[in-house]
C-alpha positions in Angstrom: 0.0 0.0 0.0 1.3 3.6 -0.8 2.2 5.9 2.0 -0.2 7.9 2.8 2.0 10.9 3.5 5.1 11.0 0.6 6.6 14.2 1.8 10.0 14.1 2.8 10.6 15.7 5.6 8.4 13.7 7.0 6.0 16.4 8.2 4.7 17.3 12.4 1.1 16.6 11.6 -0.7 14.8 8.4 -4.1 13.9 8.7 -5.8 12.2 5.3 -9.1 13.0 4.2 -11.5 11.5 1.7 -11.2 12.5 -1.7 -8.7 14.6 -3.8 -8.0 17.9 -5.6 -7.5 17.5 -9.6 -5.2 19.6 -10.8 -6.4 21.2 -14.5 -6.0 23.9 -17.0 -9.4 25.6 -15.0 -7.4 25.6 -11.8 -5.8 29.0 -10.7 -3.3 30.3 -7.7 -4.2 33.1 -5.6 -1.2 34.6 -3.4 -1.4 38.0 -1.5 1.0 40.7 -2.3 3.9 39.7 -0.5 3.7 35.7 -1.8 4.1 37.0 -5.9 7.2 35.5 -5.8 6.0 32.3 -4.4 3.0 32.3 -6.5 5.6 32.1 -9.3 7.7 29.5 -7.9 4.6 27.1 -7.6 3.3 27.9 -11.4 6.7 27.1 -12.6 7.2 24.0 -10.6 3.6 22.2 -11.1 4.0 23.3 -15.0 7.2 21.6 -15.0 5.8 18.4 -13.4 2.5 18.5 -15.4 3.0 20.5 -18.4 -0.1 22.7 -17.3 0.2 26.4 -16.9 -1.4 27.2 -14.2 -2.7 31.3 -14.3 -2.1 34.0 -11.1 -4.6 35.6 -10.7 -5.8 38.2 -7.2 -9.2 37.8 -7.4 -10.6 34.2 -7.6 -13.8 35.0 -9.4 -15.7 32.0 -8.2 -13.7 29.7 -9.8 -13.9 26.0 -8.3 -10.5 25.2 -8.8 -8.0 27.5 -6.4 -4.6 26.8 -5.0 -4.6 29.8 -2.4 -1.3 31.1 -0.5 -1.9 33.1 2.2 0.1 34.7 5.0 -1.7 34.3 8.7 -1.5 31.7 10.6 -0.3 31.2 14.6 3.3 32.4 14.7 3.6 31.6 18.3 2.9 27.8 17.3 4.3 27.9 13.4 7.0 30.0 13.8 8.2 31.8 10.9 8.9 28.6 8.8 5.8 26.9 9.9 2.7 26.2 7.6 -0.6 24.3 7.1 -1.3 22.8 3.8 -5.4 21.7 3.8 -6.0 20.3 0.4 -10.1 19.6 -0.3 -11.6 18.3 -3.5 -12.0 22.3 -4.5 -9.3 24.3 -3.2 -5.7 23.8 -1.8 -4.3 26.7 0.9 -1.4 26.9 2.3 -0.9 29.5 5.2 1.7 30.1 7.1 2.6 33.9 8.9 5.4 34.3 6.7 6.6 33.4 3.2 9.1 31.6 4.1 6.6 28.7 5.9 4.3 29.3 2.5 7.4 28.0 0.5 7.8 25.2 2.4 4.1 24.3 2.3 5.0 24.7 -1.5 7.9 22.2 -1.2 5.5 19.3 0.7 2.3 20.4 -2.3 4.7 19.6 -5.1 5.8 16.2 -3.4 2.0 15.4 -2.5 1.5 15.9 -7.0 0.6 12.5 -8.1 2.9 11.0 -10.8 1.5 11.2 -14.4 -0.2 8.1 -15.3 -3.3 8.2 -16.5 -2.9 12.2 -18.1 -4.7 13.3 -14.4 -2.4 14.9 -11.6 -4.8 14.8 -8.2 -3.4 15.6 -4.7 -5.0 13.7 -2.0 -7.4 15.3 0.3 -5.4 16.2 3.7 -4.6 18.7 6.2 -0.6 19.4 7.0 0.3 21.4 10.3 4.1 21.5 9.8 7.3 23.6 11.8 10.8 22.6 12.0 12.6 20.7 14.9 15.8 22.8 14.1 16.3 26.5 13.3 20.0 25.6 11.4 19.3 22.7 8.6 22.5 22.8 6.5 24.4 21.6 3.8 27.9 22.3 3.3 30.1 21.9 -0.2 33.7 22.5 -0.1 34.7 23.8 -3.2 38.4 24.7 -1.8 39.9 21.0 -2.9 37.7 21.1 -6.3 35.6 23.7 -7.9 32.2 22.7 -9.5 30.9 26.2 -10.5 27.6 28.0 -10.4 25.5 26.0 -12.7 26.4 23.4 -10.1 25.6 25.6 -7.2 22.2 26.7 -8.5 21.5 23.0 -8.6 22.3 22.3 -5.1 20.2 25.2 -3.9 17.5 23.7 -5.8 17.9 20.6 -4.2 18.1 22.0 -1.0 15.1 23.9 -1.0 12.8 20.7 -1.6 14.3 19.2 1.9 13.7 22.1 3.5 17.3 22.6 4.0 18.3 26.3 4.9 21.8 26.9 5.4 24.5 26.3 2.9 27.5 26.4 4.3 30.3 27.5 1.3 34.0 26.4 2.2 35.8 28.5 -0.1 39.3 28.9 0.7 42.0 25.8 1.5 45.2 24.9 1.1 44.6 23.5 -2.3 42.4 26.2 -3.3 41.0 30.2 -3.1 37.6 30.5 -4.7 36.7 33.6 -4.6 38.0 36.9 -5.8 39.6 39.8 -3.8 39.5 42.6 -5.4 42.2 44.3 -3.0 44.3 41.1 -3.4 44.0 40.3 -7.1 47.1 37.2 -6.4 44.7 34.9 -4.1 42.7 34.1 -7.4 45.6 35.0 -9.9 47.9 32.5 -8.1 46.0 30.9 -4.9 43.1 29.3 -7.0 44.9 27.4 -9.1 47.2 24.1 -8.5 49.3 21.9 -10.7 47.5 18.6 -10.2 45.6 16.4 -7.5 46.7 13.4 -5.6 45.2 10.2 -5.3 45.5 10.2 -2.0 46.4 12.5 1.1 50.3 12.3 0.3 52.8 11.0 -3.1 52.8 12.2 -6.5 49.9 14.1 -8.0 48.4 13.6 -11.7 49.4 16.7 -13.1 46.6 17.8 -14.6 46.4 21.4 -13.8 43.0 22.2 -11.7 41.5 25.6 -11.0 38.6 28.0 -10.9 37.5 30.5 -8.7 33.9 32.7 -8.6 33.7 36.5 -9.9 32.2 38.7 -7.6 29.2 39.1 -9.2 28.9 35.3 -9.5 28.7 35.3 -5.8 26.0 38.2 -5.8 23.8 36.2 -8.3 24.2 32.9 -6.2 23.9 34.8 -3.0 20.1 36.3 -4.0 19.6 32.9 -6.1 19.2 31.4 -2.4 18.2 34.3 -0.7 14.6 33.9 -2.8 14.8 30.0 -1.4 15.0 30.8 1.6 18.2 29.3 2.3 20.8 31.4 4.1 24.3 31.7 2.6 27.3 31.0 4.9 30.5 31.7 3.5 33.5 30.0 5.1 37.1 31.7 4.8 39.9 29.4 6.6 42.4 30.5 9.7 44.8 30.3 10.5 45.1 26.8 9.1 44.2 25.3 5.7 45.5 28.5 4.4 48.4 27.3 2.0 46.3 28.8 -1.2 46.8 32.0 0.2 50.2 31.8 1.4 51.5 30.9 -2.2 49.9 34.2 -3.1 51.1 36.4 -0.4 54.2 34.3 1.9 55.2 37.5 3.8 51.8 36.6 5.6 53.5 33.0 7.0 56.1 32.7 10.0 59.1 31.9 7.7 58.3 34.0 4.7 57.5 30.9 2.2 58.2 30.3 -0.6 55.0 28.0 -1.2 52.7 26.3 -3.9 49.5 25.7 -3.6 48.9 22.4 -2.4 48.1 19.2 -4.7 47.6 16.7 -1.9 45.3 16.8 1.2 45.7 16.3 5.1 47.3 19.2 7.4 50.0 21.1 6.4 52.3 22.8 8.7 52.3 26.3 7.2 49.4 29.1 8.6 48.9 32.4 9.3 51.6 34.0 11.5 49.9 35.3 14.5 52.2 37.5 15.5 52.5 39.4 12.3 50.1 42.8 12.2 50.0 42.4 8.8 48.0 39.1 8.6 45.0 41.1 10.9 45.3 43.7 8.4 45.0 41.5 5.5 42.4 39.2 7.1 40.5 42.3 7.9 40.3 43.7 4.6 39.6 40.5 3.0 36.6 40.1 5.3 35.0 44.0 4.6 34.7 42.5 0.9 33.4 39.2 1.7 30.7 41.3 4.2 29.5 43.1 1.3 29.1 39.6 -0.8 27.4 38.1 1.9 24.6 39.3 4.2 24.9 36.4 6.4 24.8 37.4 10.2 27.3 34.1 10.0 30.9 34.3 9.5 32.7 30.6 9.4 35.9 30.7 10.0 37.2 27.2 10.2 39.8 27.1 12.9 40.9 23.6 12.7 43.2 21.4 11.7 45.7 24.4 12.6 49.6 22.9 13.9 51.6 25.0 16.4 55.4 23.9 15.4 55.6 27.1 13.7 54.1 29.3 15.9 56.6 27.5 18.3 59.5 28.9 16.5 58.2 31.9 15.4 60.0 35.0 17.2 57.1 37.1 16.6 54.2 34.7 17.8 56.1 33.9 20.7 56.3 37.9 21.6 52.5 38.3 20.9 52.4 35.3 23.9 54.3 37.5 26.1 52.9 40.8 25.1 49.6 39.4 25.8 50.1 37.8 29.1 49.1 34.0 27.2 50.0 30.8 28.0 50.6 29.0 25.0 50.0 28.7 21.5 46.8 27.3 21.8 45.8 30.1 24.1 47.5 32.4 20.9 44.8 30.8 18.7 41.8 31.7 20.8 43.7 35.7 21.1 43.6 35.3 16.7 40.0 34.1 16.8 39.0 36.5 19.1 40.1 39.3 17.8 38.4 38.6 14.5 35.2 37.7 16.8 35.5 41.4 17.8 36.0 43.3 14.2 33.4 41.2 13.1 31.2 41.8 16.4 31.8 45.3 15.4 29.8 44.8 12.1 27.0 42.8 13.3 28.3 39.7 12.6 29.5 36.3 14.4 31.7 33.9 13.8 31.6 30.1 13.7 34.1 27.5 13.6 34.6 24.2 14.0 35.4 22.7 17.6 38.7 23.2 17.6 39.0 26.9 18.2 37.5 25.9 21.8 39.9 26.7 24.4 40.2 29.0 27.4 38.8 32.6 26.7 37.4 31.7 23.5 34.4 35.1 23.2 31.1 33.8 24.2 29.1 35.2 20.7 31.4 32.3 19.2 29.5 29.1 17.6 31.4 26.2 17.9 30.6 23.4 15.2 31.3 19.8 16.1 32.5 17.4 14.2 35.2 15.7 15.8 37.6 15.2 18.9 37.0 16.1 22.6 33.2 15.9 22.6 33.1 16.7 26.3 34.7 20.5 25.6 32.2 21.0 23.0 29.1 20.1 25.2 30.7 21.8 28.1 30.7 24.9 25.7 26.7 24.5 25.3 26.5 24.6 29.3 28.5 27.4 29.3 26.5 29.5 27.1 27.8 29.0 23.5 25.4 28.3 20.6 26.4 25.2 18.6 26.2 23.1 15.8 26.1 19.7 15.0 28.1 17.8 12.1 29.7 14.3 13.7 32.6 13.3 11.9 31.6 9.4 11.3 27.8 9.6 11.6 27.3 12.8 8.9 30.3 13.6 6.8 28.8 12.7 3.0 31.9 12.2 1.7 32.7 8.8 3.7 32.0 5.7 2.1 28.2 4.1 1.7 29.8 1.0 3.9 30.9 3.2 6.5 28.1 5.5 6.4 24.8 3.5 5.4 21.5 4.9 4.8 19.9 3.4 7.5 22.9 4.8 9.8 22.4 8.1 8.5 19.1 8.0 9.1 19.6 7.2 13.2 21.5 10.0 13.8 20.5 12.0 17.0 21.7 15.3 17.0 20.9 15.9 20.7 23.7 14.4 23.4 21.3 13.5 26.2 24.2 14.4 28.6 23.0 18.0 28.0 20.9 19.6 30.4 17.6 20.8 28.9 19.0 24.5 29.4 22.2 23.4 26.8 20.2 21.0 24.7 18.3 24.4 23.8 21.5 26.4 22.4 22.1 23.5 19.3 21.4 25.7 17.0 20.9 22.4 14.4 22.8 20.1 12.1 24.7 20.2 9.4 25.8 17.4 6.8 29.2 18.2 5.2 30.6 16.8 1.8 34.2 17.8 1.3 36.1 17.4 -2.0 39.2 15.5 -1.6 37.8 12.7 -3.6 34.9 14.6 -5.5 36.2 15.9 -8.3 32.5 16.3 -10.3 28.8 16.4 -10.3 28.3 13.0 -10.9 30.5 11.7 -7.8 29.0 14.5 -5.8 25.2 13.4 -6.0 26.5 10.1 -5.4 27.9 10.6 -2.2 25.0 13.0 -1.3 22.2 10.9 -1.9 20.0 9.8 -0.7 21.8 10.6 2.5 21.0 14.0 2.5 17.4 13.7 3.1 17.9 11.4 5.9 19.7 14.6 7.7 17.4 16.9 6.5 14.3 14.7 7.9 16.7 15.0 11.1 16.7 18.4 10.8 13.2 19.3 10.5 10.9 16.5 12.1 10.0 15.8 15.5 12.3 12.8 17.5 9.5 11.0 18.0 7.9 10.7 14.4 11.0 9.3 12.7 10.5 5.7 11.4 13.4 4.1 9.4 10.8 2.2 7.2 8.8 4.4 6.7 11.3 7.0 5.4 12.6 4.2 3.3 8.8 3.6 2.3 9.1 7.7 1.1 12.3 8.0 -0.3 11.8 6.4 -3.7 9.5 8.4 -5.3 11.1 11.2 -3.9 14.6 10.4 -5.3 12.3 10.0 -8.8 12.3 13.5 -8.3 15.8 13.7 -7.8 16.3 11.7 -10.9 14.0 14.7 -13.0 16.2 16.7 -11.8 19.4 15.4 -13.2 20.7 13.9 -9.6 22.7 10.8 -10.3 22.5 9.4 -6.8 24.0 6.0 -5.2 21.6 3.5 -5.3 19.4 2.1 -2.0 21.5 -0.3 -0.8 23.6 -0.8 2.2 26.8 -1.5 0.5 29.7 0.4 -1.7 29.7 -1.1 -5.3 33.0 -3.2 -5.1 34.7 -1.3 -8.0 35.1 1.7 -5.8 38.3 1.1 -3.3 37.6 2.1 0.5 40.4 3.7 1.8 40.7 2.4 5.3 37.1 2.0 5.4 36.3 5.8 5.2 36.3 7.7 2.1 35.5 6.6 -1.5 38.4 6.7 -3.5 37.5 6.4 -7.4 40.4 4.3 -9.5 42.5 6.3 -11.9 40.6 5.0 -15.0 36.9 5.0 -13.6 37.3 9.2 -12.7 35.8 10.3 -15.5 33.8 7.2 -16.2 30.1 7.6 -15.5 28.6 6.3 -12.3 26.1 3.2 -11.8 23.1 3.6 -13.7 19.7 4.3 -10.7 
């Protein structure tokens, strides 16, 4: 028997009811002022899906056919994402108090669209009361170790928005890789975004196939709105003092020993960083910053923090006067002086910064989110006691770029973003989750819908539905016809199993490693 609710997320509240609404050239949508722009989203999407136009019109005219978008609704129990969706055999509304909540009710309609097989597209009767679990439901693409591009981008968003997803998280600087243009510092793209080749692995010899790319400014503009009108929040991710090789090939006075460097073609964690006792590198850091401010209206800054080795901060004579000069104890109390004095500029312009767990240490500015994904849990939750806001992103229950084997579907699916060592105070302060997929080993489109899906929409059922509503089977009961939508849209995903195929190598169980020859051979057929 069908399910009788195929949305994915799997919404708060679905109650069937007899009978169904039959989508035709007679039916119209109706939207209030500020929902235009929705209106228009939901004409193009049921067109696509059904190849009827649907008019806008404001006033209804008696018709017997209306798919109505309104804004009202309870905030204090919908929120500002939350919507109903009531669908009679007459007239579909969805209502939520702001248009964000109507576009989601959108996303759950267009799912609810029966598939075209007998030339008739109904919607079963039913009444939706939906809100998110989690305020922060991300996604995050590195594009540091390989660029994809905008078209690429614009898909993803798209993607996105039919999960419900609302942050996407851009990594787009690394020691492989700076992907976006400076305009004060032309050499970050000029030299710092491209490299001469790309290892098979995290050390040894590299192909030599040149790889490069970075985005224009007013790529980043168009992408930047692109998801502002999806609802989905752009947070752009600029690495210190680690992971910054790209940028040290461009400008090595900014290092402790002056360079020179290349930027990197193999992966793991390099020794090189930002000198912390240099004024220049605040200088430079700040001025990069004021350009990526105007690019980005985030109120989130990321900047990365991890992975960042002390040996050269050891021998540095001018980080090891910054210790003294500021009264520290040691280079990791040096980091948490570096991350909060960028806390503070950026404090300054109404922003805040995030990072992953590893800039956690003593002092570290309260307005600081700390995102876990691996190593000394404890600190991390103690941080949520303490007052920090946090996010979630567990190394080997949500990284998409590990393995199928190591990371199955039904694994992903389990994941519980809430520690119940937290007190209720704490558990309050997780600000969400957040399902990264970086590039070592993703070098295209193709191998990055594989290792996204369908994982991805087991975090973002995470993300937005209640604890006590998720049901393995019957999100696996869901998930096929909503990967058939994937499929329309030109998502090659992995297929729904448990296993890796065998022709793709595990490297010690963890990532996906394609063979030489198969890298530019196409994927599994779904």
């Amino acid at each position: 028997m069908p399910n009788p609710c195929p949305v994915i997320p799997r919404p708060a509240q679905f109650q069937p009811m007899p009978g169904s609404f039959l989508l035709s050239a007679e039916t119209i949508i109706s939207a209030d002022q500020l929902d235009q722009w929705n209106a228009a989203y939901l004409r193009d999407q049921l067109s696509a899906d059904t190849g009827i136009t649907i008019p806008i019109l404001e006033e209804t005219n008696g018709q017997k056919s209306v798919i109505r978008l309104h804004l009202g609704g309870d905030q204090s129990i919908l929120g500002h994402e939350g919507y109903t969706l009531t669908v009679t055999a007459g007239e579909i509304e969805i209502e939520s108090p702001e248009p964000a909540g109507v576009f989601y009710g959108i996303q759950s309609l267009i799912q609810l669209v029966a598939p075209d097989t007998t030339a008739k597209h109904t919607i079963p009767a039913c009444r939706i009361t939906d809100h998110p679990r989690f305020a922060w439901r991300g996604f995050m693409l590195d594009e540091g170790r390989h660029f994809m591009g905008k078209e690429t981008v614009l898909q993803l968003l798209d993607q996105m928005a039919l999960q419900k997803l609302n942050v996407f998280h851009w990594h787009l600087t690394e020691d492989q890789g700076w992907r976006i243009e400076i305009k004060r510092y032309p050499k970050l793209t000029e030299i710092g975004s491209q490299r001469k080749g790309t290892s098979r692995g995290f050390r040894g010899k590299h192909d030599g196939i040149p790889h490069g790319g970075f985005y224009t400014q007013d790529e980043i503009r168009e992408i930047v709105e692109y998801a502002r009108l999806r609802h989905i929040l752009v947070v752009p991710e600029i690495e210190f003092p680690g992971h910054s090789l790209a940028a040290l090939a461009a400008y090595p006075e900014l290092s402790c020993t002056g360079g020179p460097f290349e930027v990197c073609t193999h992966f793991g964690i390099l020794p090189d960083l930002y000198c912390a006792g240099n004024e220049e590198v605040f200088t430079f850091l700040e001025n990069v910053l004021d350009e990526i401010l105007a690019l980005f209206p985030s109120p989130y800054i990321h900047i990365g923090g991890d992975e960042a080795p002390k040996g050269r901060w050891k021998k540095c004579p001018k980080c090891q006067e910054r210790i003294r000069a500021e009264g520290l104890k040691d280079e990791n109390e040096l980091q948490v002086y570096f991350t909060n004095r960028i806390a503070a500029y950026l404090a300054e312009r109404g922003r805040r910064i995030i990072g992953w767990n590893q800039i956690l240490g003593k002092g570290l500015d309260l307005s600081a989110i700390p995102q876990f994904w691996a190593f000394r849990k404890k600190d991390f939750l103690k941080a949520l006691e303490a007052g920090h806001h946090g996010i979630l992103s567990s190394y080997l229950e949500i990284y998409l770029d590990h393995s199928h084997a190591l990371t199955p579907l039904s694994r992903a699916y389990r994941y519980e973003p809430v520690d119940p060592a937290l007190s209720a105070e704490a558990a309050k302060r997780i600000l969400g989750l957040e399902a990264p997929l970086w590039a070592e080993f993703v070098r295209s489109k193709a191998r990055l819908d594989y290792q996204a899906y369908p994982r991805l929409p087991a975090y973002a059922e995470t993300a937005w539905t209640p604890r006590e509503l998720k049901d393995y089977p019957d999100f696996h009961a869901r998930l096929e016809p909503f990967l058939a939508r994937l499929r329309k849209m030109g998502v090659r995903h992995a297929p729904l199993n448990e296993a890796e195929p065998p022709r793709y190598k595990q490297w010690f169980g963890i990532f996906t490693i394609p063979q030489p020859q198969e890298r530019d051979a196409p994927l599994p057929d779904n």
